[in-house]
DSSP file (Angstrom, degrees, kcal/mol; ACC not computed):
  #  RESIDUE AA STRUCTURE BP1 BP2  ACC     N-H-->O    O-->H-N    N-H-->O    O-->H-N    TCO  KAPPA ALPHA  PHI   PSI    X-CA   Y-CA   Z-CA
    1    1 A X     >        0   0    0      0, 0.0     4,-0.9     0, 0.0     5,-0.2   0.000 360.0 360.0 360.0 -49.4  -19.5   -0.7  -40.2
    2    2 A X  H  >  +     0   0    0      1,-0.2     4,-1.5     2,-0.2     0, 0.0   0.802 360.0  54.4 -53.4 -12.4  -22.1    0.5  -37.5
    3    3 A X  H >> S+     0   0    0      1,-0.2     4,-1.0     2,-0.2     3,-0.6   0.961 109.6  46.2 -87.9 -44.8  -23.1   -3.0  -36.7
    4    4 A X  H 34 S+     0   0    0      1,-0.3     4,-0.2     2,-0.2    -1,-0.2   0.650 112.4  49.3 -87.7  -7.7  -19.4   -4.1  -36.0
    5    5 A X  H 3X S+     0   0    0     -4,-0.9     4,-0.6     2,-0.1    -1,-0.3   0.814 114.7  51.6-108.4 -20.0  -18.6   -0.8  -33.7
    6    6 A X  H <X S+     0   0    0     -4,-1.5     4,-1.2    -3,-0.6    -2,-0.2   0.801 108.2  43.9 -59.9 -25.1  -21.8   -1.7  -32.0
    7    7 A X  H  X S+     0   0    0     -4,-1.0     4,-2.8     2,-0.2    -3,-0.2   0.797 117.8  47.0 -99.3 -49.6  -21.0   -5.1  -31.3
    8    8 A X  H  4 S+     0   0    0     -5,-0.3    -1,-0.2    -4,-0.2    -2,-0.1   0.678 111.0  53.1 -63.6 -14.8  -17.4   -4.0  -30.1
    9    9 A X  H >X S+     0   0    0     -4,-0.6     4,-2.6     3,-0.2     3,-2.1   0.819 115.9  42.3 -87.4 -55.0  -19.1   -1.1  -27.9
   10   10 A X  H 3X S+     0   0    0     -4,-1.2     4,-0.8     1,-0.4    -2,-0.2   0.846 115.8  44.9 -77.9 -29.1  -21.2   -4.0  -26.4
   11   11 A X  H 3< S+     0   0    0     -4,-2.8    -1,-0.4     2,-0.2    -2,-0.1   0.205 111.7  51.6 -84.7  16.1  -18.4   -6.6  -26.0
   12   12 A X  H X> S+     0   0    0     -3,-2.1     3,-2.7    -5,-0.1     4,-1.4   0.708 109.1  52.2-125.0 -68.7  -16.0   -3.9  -24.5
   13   13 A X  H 3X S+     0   0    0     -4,-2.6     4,-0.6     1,-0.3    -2,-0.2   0.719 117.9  43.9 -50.9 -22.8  -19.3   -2.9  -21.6
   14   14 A X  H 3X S+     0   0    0     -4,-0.8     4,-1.2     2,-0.2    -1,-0.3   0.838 107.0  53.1 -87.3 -26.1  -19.3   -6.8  -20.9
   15   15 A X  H X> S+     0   0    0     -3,-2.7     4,-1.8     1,-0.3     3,-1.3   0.977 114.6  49.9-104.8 -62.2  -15.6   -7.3  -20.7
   16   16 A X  H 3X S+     0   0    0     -4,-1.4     4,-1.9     1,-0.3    -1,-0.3   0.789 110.1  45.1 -58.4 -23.7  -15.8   -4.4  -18.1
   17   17 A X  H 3X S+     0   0    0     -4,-0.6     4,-0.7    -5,-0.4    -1,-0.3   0.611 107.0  50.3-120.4  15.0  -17.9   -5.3  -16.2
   18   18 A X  H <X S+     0   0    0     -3,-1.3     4,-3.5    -4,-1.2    -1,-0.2   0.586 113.9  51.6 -74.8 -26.0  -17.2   -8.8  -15.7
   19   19 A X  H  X S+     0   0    0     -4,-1.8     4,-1.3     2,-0.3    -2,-0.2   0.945 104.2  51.6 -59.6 -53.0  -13.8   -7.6  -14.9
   20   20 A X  H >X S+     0   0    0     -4,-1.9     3,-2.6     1,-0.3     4,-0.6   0.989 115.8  52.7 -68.6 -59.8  -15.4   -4.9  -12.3
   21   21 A X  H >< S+     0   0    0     -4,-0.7     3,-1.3     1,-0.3    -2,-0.3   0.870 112.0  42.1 -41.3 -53.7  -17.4   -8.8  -10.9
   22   22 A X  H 3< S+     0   0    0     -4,-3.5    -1,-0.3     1,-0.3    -2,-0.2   0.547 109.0  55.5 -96.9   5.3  -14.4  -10.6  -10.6
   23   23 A X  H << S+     0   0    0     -3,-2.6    -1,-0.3    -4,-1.3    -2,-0.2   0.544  80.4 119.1-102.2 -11.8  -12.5   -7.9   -9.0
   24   24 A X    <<  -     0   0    0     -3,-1.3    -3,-0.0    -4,-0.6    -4,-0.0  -0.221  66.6-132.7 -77.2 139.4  -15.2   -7.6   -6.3
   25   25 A X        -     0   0    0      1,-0.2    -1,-0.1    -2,-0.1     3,-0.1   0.823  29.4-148.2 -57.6 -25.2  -13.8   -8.3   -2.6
   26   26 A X        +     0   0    0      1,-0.2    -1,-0.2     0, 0.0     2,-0.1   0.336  55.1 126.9  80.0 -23.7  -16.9  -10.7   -1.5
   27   27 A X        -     0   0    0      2,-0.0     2,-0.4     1,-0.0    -1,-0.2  -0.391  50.8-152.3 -90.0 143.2  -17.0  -10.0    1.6
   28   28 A X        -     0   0    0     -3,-0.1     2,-0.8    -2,-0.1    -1,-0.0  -0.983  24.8-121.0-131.7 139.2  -20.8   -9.0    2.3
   29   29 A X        +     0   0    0     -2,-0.4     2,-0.9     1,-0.0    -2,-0.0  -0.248  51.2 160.7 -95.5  38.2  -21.7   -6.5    5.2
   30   30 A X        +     0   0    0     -2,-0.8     3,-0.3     1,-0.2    -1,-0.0  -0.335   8.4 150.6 -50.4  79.9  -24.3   -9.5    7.1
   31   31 A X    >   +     0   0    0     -2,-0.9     3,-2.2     1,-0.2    -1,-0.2   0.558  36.1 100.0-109.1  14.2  -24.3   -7.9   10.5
   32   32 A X  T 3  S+     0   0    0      1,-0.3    -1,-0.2     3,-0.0    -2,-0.1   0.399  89.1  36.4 -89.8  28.3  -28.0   -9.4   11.4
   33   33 A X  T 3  S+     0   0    0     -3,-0.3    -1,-0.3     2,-0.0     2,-0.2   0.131  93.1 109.0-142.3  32.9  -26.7  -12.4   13.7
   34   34 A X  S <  S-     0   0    0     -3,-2.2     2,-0.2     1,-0.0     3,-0.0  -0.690  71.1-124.6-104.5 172.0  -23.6  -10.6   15.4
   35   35 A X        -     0   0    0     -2,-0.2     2,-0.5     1,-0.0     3,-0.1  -0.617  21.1-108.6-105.6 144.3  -24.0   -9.9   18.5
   36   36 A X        -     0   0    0     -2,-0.2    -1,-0.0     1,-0.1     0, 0.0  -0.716  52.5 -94.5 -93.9 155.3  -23.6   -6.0   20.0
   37   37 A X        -     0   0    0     -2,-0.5     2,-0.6     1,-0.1    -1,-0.1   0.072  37.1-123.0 -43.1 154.7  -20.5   -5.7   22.0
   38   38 A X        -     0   0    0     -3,-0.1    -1,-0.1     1,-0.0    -3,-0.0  -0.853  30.9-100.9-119.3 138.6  -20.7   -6.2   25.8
   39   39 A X        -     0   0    0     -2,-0.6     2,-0.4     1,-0.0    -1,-0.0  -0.145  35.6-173.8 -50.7 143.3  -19.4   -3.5   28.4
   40   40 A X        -     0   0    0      0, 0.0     2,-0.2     0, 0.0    -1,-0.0  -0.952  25.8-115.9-131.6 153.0  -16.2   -3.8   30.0
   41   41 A X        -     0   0    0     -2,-0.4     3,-0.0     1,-0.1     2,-0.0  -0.580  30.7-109.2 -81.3 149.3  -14.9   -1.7   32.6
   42   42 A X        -     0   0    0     -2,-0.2     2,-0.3     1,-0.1    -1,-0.1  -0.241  38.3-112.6 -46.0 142.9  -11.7    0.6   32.0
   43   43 A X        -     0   0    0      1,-0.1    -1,-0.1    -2,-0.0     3,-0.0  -0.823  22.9-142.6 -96.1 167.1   -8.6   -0.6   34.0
   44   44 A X  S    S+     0   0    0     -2,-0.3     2,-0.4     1,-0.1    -1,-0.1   0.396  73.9  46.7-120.9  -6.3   -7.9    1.7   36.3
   45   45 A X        -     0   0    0     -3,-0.0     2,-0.2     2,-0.0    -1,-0.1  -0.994  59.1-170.3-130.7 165.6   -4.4    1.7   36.4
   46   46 A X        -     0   0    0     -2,-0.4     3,-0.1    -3,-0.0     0, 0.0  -0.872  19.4-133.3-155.4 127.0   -2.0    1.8   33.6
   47   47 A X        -     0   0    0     -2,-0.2     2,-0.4     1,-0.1    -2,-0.0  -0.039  30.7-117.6 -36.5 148.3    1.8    1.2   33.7
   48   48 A X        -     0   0    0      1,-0.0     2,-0.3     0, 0.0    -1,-0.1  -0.797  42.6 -99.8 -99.9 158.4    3.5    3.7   31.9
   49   49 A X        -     0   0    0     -2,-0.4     3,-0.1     1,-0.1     2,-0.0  -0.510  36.4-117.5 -84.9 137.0    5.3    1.8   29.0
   50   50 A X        -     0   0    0     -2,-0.3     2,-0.9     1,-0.1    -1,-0.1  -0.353  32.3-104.5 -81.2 137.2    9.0    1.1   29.7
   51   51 A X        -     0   0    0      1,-0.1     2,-0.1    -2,-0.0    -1,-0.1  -0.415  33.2-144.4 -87.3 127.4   11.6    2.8   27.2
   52   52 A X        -     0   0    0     -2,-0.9    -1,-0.1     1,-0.1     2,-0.1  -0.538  16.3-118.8 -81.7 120.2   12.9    0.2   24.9
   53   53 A X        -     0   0    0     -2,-0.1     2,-0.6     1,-0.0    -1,-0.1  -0.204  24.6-118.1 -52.2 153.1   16.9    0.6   23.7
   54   54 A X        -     0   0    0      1,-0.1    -1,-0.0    -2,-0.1     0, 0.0  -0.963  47.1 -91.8-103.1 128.4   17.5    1.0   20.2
   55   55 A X        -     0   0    0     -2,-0.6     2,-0.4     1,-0.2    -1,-0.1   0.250  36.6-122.9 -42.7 138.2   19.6   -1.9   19.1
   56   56 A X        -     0   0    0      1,-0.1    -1,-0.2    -3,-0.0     2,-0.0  -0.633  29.3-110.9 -95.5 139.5   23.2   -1.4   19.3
   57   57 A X        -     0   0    0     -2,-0.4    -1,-0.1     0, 0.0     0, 0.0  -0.466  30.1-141.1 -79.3 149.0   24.9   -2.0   16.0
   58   58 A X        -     0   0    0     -2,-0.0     2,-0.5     0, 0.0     3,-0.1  -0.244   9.9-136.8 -77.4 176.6   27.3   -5.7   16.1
   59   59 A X        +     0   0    0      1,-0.1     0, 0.0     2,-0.0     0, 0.0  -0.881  43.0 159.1-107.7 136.0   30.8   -5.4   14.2
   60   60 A X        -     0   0    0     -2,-0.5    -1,-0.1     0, 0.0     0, 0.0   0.693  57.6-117.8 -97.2 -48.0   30.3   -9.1   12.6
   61   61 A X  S    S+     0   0    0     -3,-0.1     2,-0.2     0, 0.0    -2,-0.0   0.192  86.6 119.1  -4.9  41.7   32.7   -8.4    9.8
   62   62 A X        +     0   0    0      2,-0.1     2,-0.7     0, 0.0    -3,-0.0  -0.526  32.2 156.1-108.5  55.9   29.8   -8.9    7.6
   63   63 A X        -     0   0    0     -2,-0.2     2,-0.4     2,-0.0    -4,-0.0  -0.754  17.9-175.3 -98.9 113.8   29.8   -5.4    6.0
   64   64 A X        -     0   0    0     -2,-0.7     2,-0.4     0, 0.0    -2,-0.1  -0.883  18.6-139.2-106.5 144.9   27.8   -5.4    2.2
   65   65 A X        -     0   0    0     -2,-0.4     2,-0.1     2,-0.0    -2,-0.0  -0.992  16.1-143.9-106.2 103.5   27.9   -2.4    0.2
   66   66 A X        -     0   0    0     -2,-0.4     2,-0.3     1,-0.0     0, 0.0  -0.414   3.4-145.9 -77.1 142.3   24.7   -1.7   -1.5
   67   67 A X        -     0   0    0     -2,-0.1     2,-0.4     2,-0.0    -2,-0.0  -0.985  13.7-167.0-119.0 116.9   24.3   -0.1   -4.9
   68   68 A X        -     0   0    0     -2,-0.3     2,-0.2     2,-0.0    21,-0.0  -0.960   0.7-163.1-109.2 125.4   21.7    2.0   -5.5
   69   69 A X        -     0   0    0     -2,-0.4     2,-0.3    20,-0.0    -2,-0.0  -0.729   3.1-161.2-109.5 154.3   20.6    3.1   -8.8
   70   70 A X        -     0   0    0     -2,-0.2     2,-0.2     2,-0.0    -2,-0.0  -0.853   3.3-165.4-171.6 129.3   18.2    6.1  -10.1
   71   71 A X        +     0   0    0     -2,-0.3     2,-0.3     2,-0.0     3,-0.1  -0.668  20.0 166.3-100.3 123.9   16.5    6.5  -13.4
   72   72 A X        -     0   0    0      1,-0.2     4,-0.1    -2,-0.2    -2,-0.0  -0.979  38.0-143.1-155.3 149.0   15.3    9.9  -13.9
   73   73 A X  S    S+     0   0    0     -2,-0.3    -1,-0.2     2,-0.0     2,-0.0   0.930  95.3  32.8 -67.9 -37.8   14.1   11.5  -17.2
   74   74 A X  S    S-     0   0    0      1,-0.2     2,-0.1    -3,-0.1    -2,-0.1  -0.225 101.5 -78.5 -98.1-169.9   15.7   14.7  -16.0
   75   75 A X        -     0   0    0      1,-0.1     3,-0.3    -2,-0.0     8,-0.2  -0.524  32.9-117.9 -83.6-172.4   18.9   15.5  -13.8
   76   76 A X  S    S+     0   0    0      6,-0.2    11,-0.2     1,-0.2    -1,-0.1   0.068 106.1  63.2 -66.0   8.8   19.1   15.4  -10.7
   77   77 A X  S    S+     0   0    0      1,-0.0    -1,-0.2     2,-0.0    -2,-0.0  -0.214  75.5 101.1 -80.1  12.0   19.9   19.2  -10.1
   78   78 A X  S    S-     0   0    0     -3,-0.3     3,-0.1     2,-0.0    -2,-0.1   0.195  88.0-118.7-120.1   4.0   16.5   20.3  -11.5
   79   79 A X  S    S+     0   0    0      1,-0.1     2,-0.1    -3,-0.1    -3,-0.1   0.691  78.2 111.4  85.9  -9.5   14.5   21.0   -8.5
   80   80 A X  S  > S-     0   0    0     -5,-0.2     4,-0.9     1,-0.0    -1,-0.1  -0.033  95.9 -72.1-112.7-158.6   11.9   18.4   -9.4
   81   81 A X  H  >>S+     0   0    0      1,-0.2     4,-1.6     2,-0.2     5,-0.6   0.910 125.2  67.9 -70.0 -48.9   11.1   15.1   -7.8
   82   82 A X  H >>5S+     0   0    0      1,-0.2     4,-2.2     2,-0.2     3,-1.1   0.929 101.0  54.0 -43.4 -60.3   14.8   13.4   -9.3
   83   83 A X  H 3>5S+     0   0    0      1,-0.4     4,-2.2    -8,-0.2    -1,-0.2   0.846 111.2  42.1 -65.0 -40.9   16.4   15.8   -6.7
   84   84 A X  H 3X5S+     0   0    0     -4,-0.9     4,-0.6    -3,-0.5    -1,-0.4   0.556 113.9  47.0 -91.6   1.6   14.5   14.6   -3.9
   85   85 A X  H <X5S+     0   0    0     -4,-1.6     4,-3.1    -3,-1.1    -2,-0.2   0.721 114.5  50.9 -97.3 -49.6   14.6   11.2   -4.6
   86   86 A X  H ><<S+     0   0    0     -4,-2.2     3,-2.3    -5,-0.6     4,-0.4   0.927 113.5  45.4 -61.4 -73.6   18.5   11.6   -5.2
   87   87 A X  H 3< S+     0   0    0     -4,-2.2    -1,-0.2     1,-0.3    -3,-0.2   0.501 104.8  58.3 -29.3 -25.4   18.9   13.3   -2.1
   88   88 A X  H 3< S+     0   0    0     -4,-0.6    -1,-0.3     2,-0.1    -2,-0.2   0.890 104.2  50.1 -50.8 -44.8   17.0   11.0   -0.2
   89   89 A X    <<        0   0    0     -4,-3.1    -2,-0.2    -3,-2.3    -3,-0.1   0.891 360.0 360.0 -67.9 -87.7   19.5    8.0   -1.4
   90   90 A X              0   0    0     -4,-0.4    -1,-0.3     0, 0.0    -3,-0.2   0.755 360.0 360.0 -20.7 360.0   22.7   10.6    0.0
C-alpha cells in the first residue's frame, strides 16, 4: 500500500509539472543584441485633439429585443452580488 501511494505521489509531481512546462509562455527575456533606444526630440507643438460626436442613433426599423437571463442561488432582493448584477441588467 505504501509503494502504490508513493508511486501515485510521484506520478501526480510529474503530471504537474509537465503541465506547469507546457503551460510556459516561451518567450525568453534575450535582450543582449537589442539595441538601446535612440533620442528623439519632443514635438514642440501639439494640437489639442478635436471633440469627436457620439454617433447618432439611425431608426432602420431593425429593432431586436434582447432577453437577458440571471441565475442566482439567492434572490435578487438580498443585498448581495444577485442584486447588483440584477440591477445592473435594469
Amino acid at each position: 500500500m505504501k509503494k502504490i501511494k508513493k508511486v501515485l505521489a510521484l506520478l501526480l509531481i510529474l503530471v504537474l509539472a509537465f503541465t506547469v512546462l507546457a503551460c510556459d509562455s516561451g518567450k525568453t527575456d534575450d535582450t543582449s543584441g537589442t539595441k538601446a533606444p535612440e533620442k528623439t526630440k519632443a514635438p514642440e507643438e501639439s494640437k489639442a485633439p478635436e471633440e469627436s460626436k457620439a454617433p447618432e442613433e439611425s431608426d432602420n426599423g431593425d429593432d431586436k429585443l434582447m432577453h437577458v437571463g440571471i441565475l442566482t442561488t439567492s434572490g435578487v432582493d438580498d443585498g448581495s452580488f444577485g442584486q447588483a448584477c440584477y440591477e445592473g441588467i435594469l
